[in-house]
Steps between C-alpha positions, in 0.01 A plus 500: 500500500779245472460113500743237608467139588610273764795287416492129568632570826277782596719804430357779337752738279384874523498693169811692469306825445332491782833405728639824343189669607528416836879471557552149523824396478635125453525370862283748635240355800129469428202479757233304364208574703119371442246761490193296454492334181795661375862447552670851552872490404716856665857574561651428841637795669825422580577531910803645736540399860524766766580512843219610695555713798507253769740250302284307300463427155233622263409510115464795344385460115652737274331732272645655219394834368345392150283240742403799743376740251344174212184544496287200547 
């Protein structure tokens, strides 16, 4: 298990071996999400917009294959 801190204004720096891990890449998107008393850091999925069939726009996230077939 890694440790980090909280920087004086609240940023926290995630260990580089653990970025590699998970395929972080500098200016890649986080969701921070709060799971009881945790904080639960995961990759955003990056999105395309589609045209529905009646004309309308949609989001559609996008999945790549080493995402589909990671196990959890």
């Amino acid at each position: 298990m890694a440790r980090t801190k909280l920087d004086d204004k609240g940023r926290v720096s995630i260990p580089a071996p653990l970025r590699h891990e998970l395929g972080l890449a500098p200016e890649d998107e986080v969701i921070v999400e709060r799971q009881g008393g945790q904080i639960v850091l995961r990759k955003a999925v990056p999105e395309i917009i589609r045209v529905n069939s009646r004309g309308g726009w949609r989001r559609k996230p996008v999945v790549t294959a080493k995402e589909a077939f990671a196990g959890p």
